[in-house]
N, C-alpha and C positions, 0 to 999 in steps of 0.2 A: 421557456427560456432557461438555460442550464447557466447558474451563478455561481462564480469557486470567490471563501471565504475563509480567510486565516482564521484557525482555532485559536481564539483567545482566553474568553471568558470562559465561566466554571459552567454555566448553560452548553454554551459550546461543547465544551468538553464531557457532556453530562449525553449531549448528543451523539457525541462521537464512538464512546462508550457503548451507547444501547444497538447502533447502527454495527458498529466489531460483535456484539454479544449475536444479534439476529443472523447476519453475514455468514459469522463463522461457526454456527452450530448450520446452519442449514446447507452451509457449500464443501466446510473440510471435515464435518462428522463422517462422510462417507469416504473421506480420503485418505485422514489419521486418524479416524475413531475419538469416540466422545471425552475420552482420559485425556488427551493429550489437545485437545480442543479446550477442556478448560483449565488445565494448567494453563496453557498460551494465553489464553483470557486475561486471566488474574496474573501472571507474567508480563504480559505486554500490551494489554487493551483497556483496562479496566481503568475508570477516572483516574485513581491516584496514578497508576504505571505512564500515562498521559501525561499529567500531571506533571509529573517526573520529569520526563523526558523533554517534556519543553519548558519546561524552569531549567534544566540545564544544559538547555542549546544543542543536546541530541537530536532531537528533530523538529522540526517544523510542521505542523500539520493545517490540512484543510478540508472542508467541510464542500461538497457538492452539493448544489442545491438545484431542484429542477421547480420553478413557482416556489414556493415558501418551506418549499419539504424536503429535510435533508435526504437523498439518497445515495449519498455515498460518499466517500472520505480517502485523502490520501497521505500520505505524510514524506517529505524530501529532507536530503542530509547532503550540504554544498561543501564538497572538500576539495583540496585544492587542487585534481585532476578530471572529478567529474560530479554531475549528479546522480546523488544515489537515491534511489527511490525504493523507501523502505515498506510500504506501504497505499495498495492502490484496491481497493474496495465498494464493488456496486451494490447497492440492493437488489434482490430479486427482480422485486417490482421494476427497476428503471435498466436491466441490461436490456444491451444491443439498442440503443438509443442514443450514442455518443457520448457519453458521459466520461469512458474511457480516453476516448480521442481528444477532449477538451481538455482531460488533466495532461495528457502526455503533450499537449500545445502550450501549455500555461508553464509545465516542467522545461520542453526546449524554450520558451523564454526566458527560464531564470537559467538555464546553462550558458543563454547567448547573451544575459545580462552580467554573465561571472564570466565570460573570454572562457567559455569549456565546450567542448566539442562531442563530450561523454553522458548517456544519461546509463545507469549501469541497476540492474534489479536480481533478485533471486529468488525462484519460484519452485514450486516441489512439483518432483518430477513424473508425479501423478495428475497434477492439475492440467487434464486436455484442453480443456474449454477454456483456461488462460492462455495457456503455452499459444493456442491457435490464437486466439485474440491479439496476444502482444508479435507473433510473430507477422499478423496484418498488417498494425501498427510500425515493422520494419526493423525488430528487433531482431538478433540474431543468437543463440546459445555460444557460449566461446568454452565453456566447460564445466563437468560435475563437481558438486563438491556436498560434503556431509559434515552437519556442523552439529555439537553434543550440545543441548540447552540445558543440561541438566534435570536432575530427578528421573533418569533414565531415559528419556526422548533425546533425537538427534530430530534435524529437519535435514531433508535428502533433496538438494536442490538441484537448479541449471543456476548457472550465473549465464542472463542475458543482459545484453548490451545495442544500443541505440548511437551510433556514432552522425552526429549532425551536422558536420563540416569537412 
């Protein structure tokens, strides 16, 4: 049974944490190399950067659970045109198992609980094995874009888009 639970507590978030650290050395070491993997880490993954992010209503995150075991996490950003979906993260162990398809269901339910027709993502444009998974899922690329994080890394993305009405 696959369980979606908003990130609240500092457990949670402790979870979310070690599930980003496993994820992302093992899936975008080979895509952006291990430098720029753990800048993004400790930039955007790590408890506090969490932390952050959802003490200040940047994102929303949640916790996949399949039986008692967190396997993957997502985090959504509700603005006034669309859902934006910053953050969508399987573990090893649990792809190709729905886990994917359950968050981007749980996602169009909160665009069609916000009167939004939009779930909008951006993915690098190295990443095959997502690209094909989200365009299953009915997404479509609408265009590149290359955005500078700082400390000399850029992320070189698609911006895909999910239109549900």
């Amino acid at each position: 049974m696959i369980e979606i639970l908003r990130v609240i507590t500092s457990e949670q978030i402790a979870a979310t944490a070690k599930l980003a650290n496993e994820i992302w050395r093992e899936h975008y070491t080979p895509i952006i190399g291990a430098e720029q993997v753990d800048y993004m880490i400790a930039k955007y993954q790590s408890p506090d950067a969490i932390r952050t992010q959802i003490d200040q209503n940047e994102l929303v995150y949640y916790l996949l659970y399949v039986g008692r075991q967190p396997a993957g996490y997502f985090a959504i950003q509700v603005r006034s045109d669309e859902v934006f979906l910053s953050k969508l993260y399987v573990s090893k162990t649990y792809r190709k198992q729905g886990l994917a398809g359950k968050a981007i269901g749980f996602i169009k339910s909160v665009a069609a609980d916000n009167c939004l027709r939009r779930i909008s993502l951006t993915i690098n444009k190295n990443n095959r094995a997502s690209l094909a998974a989200y365009e299953k899922l009915g997404f479509k690329s609408e265009k590149a874009v290359v955005t500078d994080i700082g400390n000399g890394f850029v992320m070189d993305d698609y911006i895909l888009a999910l239109h549900t009405g």
